[in-house]
C-alpha positions in Angstrom: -37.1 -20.2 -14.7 -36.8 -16.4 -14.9 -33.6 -14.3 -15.0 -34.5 -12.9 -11.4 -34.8 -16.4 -9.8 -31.7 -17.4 -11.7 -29.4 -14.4 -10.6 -30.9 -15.7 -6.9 -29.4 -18.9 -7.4 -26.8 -17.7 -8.8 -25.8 -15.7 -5.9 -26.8 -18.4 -3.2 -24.0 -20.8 -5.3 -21.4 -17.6 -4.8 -22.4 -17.5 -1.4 -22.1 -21.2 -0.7 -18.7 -21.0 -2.5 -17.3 -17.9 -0.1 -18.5 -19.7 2.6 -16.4 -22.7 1.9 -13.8 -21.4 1.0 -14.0 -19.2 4.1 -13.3 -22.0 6.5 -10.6 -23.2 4.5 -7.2 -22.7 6.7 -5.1 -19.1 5.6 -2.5 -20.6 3.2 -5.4 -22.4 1.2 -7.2 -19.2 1.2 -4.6 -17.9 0.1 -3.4 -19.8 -2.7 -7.1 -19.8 -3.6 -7.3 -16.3 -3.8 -4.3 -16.2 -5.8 -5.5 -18.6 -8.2 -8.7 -16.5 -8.8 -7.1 -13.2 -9.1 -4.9 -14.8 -11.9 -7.7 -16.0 -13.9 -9.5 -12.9 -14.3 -7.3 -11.3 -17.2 -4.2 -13.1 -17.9 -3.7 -10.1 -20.7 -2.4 -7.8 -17.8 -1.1 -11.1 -15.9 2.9 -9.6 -16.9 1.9 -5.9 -16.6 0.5 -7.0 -12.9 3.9 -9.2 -11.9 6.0 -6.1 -13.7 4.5 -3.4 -10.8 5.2 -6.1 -8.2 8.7 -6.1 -9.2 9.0 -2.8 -9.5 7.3 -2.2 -6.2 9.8 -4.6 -4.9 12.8 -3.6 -6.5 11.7 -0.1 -4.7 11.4 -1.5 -1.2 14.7 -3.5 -1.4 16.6 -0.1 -2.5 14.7 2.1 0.2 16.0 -0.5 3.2 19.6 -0.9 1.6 19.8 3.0 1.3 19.0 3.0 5.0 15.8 5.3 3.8 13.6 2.9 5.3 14.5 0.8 8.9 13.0 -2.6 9.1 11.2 -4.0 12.5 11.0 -7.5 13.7 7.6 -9.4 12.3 6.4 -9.4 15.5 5.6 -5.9 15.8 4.9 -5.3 12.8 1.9 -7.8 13.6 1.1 -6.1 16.5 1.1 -2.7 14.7 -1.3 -4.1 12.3 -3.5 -5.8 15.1 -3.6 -2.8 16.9 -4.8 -0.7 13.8 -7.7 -2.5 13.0 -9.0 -3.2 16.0 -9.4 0.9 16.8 
């Protein structure tokens, strides 16, 4: 077999894969999607969680300080919903 037709297999299998795990329901997806982005360099794996943190550690202050109001998740949903549907 030839690299060409094996990069085309290749790719079919990936394809076959994404499609699978496509239908999966949302928290599998998720939990999926998780599970690969952790196994591509767990090197930066603490350097990743450490900006979360931080990220988070900023978001908490801002809403405490009264910087930032919260809204109920339903809107929020909707806000998002009506965003990407424009």
């Amino acid at each position: 077999m030839n690299e060409c037709s094996q990069c085309s297999r290749v790719n079919m299998t990936v394809e076959q894969i994404a499609d699978e795990a496509l239908s999966l329901p949302s928290e599998a997806r998720a939990l999926l999607a998780d599970s690969l982005v952790e196994s591509l360099d767990p090197a930066e794996d603490g350097y990743i969680r450490q900006l979360w943190v931080t990220e988070a550690l900023r978001r908490r202050d801002e809403v405490r300080s009264g910087h930032i109001k919260t809204i109920p998740s339903e809107e929020g949903i909707a806000r998002v919903r009506h965003a990407v549907s424009r």
